[in-house]
C-alpha positions in Angstrom: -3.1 29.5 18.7 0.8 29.4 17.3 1.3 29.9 14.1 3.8 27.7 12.0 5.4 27.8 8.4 2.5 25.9 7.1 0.1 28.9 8.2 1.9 31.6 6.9 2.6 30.1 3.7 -1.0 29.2 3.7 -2.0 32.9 4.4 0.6 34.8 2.2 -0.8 32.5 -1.1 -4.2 34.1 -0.8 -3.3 37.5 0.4 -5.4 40.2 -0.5 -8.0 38.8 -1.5 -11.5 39.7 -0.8 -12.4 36.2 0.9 -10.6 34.0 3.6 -8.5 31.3 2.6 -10.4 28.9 3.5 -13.4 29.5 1.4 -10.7 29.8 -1.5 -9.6 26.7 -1.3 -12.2 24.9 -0.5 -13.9 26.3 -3.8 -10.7 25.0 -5.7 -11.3 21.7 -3.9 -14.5 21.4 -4.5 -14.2 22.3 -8.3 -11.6 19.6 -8.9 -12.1 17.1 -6.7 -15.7 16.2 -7.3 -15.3 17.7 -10.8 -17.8 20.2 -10.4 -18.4 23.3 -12.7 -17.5 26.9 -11.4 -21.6 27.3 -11.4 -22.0 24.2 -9.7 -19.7 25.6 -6.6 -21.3 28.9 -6.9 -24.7 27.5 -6.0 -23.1 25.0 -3.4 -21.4 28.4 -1.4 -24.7 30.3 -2.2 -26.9 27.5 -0.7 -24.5 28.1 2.3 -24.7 32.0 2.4 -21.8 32.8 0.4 -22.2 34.7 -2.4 -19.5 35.0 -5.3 -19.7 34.8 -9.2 -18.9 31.5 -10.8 -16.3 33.8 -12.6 -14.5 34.9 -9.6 -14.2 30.8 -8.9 -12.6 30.1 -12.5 -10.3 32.8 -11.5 -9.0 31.1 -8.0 -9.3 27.5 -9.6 -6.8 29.1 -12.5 -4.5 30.6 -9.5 -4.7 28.1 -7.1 -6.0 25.0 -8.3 -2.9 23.6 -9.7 -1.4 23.7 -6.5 -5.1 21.8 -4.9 -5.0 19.2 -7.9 -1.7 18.4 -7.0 -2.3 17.9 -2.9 -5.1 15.7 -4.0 -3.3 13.3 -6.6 -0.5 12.6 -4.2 -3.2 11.6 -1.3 -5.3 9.3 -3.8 -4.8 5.8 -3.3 -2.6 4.0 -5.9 -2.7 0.4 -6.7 0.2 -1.4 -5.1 2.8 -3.6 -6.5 1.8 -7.0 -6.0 -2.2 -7.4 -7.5 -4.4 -10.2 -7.6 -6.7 -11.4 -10.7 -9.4 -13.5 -10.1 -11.6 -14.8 -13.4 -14.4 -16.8 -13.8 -16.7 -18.0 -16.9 -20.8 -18.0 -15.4 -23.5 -19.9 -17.3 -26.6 -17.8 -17.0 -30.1 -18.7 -18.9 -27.7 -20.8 -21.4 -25.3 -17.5 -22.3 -21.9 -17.4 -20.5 -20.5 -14.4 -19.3 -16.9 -13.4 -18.4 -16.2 -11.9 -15.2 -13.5 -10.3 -13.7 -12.0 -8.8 -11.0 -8.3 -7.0 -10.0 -7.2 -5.9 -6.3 -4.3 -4.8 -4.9 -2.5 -6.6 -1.9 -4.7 -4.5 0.6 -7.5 -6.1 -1.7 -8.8 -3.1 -2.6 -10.4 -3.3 -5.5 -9.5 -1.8 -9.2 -10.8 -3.3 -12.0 -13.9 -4.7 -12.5 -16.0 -6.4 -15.4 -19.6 -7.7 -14.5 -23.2 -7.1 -14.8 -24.2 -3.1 -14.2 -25.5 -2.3 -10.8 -29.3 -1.7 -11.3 -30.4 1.2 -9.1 
């Protein structure tokens, strides 16, 4: 396997610590992308055989989760420049309800006003 500048920089931020990298930041990716609690992940990597304090994840999210948070706000999808409003005014058992709907020019969807989904 060669090893490239990505790599290296990835190994020299999380040198010497106790776990691999990759269990460090997936633990910072878990924390703030799915907006988990440090005890949340703990029990997540415990259900998987790794055990670590919820501490000792605070302590990686504070080192290394600014970096993460960053990664995953530039990979998000953002709304693009042209959107698309579409309205309509429903009669429904005699009261009249507003709807609404904004997407993007991919017509993904990004605002929405309607009746709560009913699980």
């Amino acid at each position: 396997m060669r090893h490239t500048a990505l790599m290296s920089t990835f190994a020299s931020l999380y040198h010497r610590h106790r776990f691999p990298a990759e269990i460090i930041s997936h633990c910072a990716w878990l924390y703030f992308r799915f907006a988990l609690s440090a005890r949340d992940v703990e029990e997540m990597l415990a259900m998987r055989g790794v055990v670590l304090t919820y501490e000792t994840i605070r302590e990686w999210c504070l080192k290394f989760g600014q970096t993460d948070a960053n990664d995953l706000r530039c990979r998000s999808p953002r709304p693009g420049d042209n959107w698309h409003l579409d309205e309509i005014f429903l009669k429904i058992n005699g009261r009249i309800h507003y709807l609404w709907r904004a997407v993007d020019q991919e017509w993904r969807r990004f605002g929405y006003s309607g009746p709560k989904q009913k699980r």
